[in-house]
N, C-alpha and C positions, 0 to 999 in steps of 0.2 A: 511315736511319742503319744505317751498317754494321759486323756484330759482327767478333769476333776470328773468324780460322782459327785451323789449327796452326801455320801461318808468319807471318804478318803479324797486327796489331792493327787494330783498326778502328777507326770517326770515333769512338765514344762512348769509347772506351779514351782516343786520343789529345786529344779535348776535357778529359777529364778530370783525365790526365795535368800538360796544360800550363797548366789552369787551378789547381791544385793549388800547380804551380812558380809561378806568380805571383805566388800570394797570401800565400807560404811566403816569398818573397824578397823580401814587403815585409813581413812579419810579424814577421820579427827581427831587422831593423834599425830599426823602428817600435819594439817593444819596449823594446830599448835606449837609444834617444832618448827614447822615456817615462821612462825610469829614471832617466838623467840631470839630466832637466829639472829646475831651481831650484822651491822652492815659498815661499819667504822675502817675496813679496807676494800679495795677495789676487789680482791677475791674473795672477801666476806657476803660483796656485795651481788657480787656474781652467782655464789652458790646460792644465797638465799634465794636471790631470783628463778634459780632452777629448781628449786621447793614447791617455790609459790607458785611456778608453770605447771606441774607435777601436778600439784593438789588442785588448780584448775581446770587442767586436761582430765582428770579422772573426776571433779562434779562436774561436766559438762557430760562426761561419758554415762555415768548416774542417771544424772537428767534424763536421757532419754532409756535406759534400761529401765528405769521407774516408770515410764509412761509405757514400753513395751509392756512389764508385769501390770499394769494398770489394765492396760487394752483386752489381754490375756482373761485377767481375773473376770473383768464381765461380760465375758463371752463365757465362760464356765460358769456350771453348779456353784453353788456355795456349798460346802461339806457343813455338815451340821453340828453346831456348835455340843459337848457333852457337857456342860455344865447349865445347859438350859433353866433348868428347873430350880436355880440358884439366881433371880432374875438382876438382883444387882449386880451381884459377881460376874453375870454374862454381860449386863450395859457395861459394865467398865473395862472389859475386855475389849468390846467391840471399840467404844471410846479408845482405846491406847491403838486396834487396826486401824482406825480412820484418822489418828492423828498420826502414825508412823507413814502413811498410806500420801500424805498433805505433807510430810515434814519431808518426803523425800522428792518432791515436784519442788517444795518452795525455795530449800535451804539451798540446793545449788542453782534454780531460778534468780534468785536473788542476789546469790555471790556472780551468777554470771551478769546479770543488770551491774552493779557494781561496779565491774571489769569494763563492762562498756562506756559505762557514763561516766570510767577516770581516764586521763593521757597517761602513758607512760608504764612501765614496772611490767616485770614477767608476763609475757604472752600466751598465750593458749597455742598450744603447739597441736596444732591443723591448720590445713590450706585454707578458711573458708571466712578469713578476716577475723577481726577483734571487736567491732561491734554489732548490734543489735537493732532492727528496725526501730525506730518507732524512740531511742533511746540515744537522747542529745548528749554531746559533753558536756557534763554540768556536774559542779562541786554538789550541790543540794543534791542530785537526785542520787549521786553518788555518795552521800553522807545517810541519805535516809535509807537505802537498799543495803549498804552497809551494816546497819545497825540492824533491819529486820535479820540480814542474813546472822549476826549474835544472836536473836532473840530466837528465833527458826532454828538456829545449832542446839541452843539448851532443852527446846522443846522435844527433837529429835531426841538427842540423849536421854532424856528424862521418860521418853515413849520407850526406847533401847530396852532400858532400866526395868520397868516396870513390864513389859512385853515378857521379856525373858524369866526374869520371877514370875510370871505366873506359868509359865510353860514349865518351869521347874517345880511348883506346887503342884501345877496335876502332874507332873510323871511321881514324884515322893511324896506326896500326901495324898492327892485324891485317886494314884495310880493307875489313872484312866489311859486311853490312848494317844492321849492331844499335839503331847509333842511326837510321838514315834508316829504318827503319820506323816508329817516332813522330813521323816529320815530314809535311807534307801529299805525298795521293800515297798510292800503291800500289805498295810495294817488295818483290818476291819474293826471297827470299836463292837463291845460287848452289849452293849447298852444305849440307844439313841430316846433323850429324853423330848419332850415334846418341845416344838420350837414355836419362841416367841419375836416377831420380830414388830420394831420400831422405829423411825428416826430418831428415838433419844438420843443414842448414841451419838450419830451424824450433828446433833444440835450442841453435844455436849464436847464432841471435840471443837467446835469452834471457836464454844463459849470459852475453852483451855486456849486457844490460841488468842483471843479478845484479853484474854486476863493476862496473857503472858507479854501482850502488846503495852498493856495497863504498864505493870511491873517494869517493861526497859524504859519507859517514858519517866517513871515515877524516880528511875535509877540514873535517868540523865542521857540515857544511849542517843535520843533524838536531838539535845542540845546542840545547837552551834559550836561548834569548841576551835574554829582557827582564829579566835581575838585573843591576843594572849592579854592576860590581865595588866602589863603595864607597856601597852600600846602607845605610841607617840601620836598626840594631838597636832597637826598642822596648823600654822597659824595662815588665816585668811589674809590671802595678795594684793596688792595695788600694784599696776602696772597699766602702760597704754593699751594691753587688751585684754582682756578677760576671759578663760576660756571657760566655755559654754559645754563643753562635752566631749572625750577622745580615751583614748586607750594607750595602756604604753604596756605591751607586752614581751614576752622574752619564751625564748627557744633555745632548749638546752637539749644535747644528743647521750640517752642512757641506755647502754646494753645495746646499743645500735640501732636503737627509735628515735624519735624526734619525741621532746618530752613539752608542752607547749601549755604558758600561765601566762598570768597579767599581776598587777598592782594596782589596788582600787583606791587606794588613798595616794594622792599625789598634788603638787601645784607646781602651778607655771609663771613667772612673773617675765612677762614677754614686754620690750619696746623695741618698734620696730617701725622702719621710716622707708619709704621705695624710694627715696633718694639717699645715698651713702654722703659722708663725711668724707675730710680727707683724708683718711686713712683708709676709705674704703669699709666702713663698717656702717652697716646698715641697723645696729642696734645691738642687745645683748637680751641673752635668757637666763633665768634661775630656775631649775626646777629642782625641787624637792619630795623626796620617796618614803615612806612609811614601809620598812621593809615588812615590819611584820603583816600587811595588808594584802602580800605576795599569794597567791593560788596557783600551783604547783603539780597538779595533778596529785599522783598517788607517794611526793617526795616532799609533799609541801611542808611536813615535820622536820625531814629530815634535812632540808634547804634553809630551813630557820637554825640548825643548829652551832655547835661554836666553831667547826672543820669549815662552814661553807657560810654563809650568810652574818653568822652572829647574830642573830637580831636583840637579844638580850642585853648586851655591850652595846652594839652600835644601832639603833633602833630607825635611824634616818640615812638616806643616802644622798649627795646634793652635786647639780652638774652647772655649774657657769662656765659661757662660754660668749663669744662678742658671732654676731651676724654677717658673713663675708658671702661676697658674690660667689658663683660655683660652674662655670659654663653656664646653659642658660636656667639654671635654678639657684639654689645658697648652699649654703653649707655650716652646721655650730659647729665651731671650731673652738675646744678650753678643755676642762679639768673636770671628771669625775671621781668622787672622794665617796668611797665604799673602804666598808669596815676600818676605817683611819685612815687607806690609804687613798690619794692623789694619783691622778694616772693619765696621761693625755687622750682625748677622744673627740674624734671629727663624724660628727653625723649628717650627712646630704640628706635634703628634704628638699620638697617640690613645693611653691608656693603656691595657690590663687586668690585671689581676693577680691573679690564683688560686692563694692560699696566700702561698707564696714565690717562686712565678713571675712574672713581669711579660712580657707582650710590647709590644714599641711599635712604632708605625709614623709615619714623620712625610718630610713633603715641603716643599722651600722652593725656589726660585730664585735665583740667585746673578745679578750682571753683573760678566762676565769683564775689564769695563776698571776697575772698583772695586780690581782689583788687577793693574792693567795687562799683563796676559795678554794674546796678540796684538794688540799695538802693530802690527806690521807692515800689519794686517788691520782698518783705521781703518771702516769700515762691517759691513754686516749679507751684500754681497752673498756672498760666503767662506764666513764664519765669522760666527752668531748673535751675539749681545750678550749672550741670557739663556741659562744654564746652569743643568739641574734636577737637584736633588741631591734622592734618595730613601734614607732609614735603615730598616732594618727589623732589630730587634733581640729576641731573648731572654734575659733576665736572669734570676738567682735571687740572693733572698736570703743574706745573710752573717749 
């Protein structure tokens, strides 16, 4: 294997070079064909997923082939630029190496942060897990690295772009040797003008990346965008206790993950007494759902839609049910009423209560066609049947 001079590149430069443009030039039109693809049937939804696995396995593989060609490069020569003497023309050349040089560390950096910091959706096909140190499951961090990895893909392309037009001016206009030294072969240039070097360049691809950050912010990429615009207001509860703070989230199984959100808009209208009536009812609850409020990982669009959630049509979900003893804990025992429909559901919960605190935790399972929630998704191979819905609450007394 032979390395770089100061004139010419060598086999490992130009292997790596052209393997790089390969993988790049099917990387983001794969992408985009991922993004397109329909997911409105369970084998819609399947194939896409194996897109999106695809074009994640191969930038993760990028990833580090980029840091190999990184590692490479500054261990070698630099071959000497032949348009030296052309001093802007050579800054903005070097500018489009150091932003192609960044855009292929970030863009799949980014998409794979992404991947980490969402539940659920097409896996990264290798043994070695699906996240990332250092990188929580989190809607936000996965919303922000999201958007850089847009704003990182345009940058790439537009370095693509502008890379290759000018490798193509100097082979047919300035006729120099620039691009036939990365081709196979041994091609000594005619002419080595004198070299000037700077960190303009290194200053000015960043300042291209800073602007190009400007630009997706100015364009909305960083916006918040899971409130939909006519969001259901909750009206504030009275009941014998008030809760103070809890979670009511849900576990849904896709493509054979565990796909795992919550709902942050919700109320509880609880009265509840440690001595039963004669009927044995220890009180009743009301709670009320803001569907659109739901965080879904990477389905949370598609969970809102009209096949599975409706949140457009039906914007609130609501469960009454009376308080019955349960062995030695309770049990709500009534009616939860999603997208129109009424449906019976018994949820066991464990109570304690210190003073006027109460906390409770309670878990039940739902099936998703009880209230015809992905219709499109007639089997289990997609999308699960059972859906696990976990409460975890604190109350105090009124």
């Amino acid at each position: 294997m032979r390395g770089n001079s100061t004139t010419t590149y060598g086999t490992v430069t130009k292997g790596f070079h052209w393997l790089i443009a390969l993988l790049v030039i099917t990387m983001i039109p794969l992408g985009i064909y991922a993004n397109d693809l329909p997911y409105d049937t369970g084998d819609a939804l399947a194939f896409k997923a194996q897109v999106f696995s695809l074009h994640k396995t191969l930038g993760v593989f990028i990833f580090f082939v980029a840091l190999a060609r990184i590692a490479w490069a500054v261990s070698q020569p630099k071959p000497a630029l032949l348009n030296a003497n052309k001093r802007l023309e050579a800054t903005l050349a070097e500018m489009v190496h150091w932003a192609l040089y960044a855009a292929l560390v970030l863009v799949p950096l980014s998409g794979w942060i992404h991947h980490a910091a969402t539940t659920g959706f097409a896996p990264i096909w290798w043994p070695f897990g699906q996240g990332l140190p250092f990188v929580p499951k989190d809607e936000g961090v996965a919303h922000l690295f999201g958007s850089l990895h847009i704003i990182f893909e345009r940058v790439l392309a537009i370095s693509i772009f502008l890379h290759v037009a000018g490798a193509l001016k100097h082979h047919f206009i300035n006729k120099d040797a620039t691009l036939k030294r990365m081709l196979p072969g041994t091609t000594e240039p005619e002419l080595i003008p004198a070299q000037h070097r700077s960190a303009l360049p290194i200053l000015s691809a960043v300042g291209a990346y800073l602007l190009a950050m400007v630009v997706g912010a100015s364009m909305g990429l960083f916006a918040d965008t899971t409130v939909m615009e006519n969001e259901p207001a909750l009206e504030v509860v009275e009941s014998g206790w008030t809760v103070q703070d809890g979670t009511l989230a849900i576990t849904v199984r896709q493509l054979g993950s565990d796909v795992q959100g919550s709902f942050a808009d919700w109320t509880a209208a609880i009265d509840f007494t440690e001595v039963p009536n004669a009927e044995g009812v220890y009180g009743t609850v009301e709670v009320q759902i803001a569907i659109s409020s739901l965080t879904l990982g990477s389905v949370t669009a598609q969970a809102m839609g009209p096949d599975f959630l409706n949140a457009a049509e039906h914007g609130t979900a609501s469960f009454k049910a009376d308080i019955l003893a349960d062995a030695q804990n309770y049990k709500a025992e009534g009616t939860l009423t999603l997208k129109g429909i009424e449906a019976p559901v018994l949820l066991p919960f464990s109570l304690s209560i210190d003073g006027d605190t109460a906390t409770m935790q309670g878990q039940t399972r739902l099936n998703r066609t009880s209230f015809r929630v992905g219709e499109s998704y007639p089997d289990e191979s997609s999308l699960g049947f059972d859906v696990a819905v976990e409460v975890n609450l604190t109350a105090t007394r009124n």
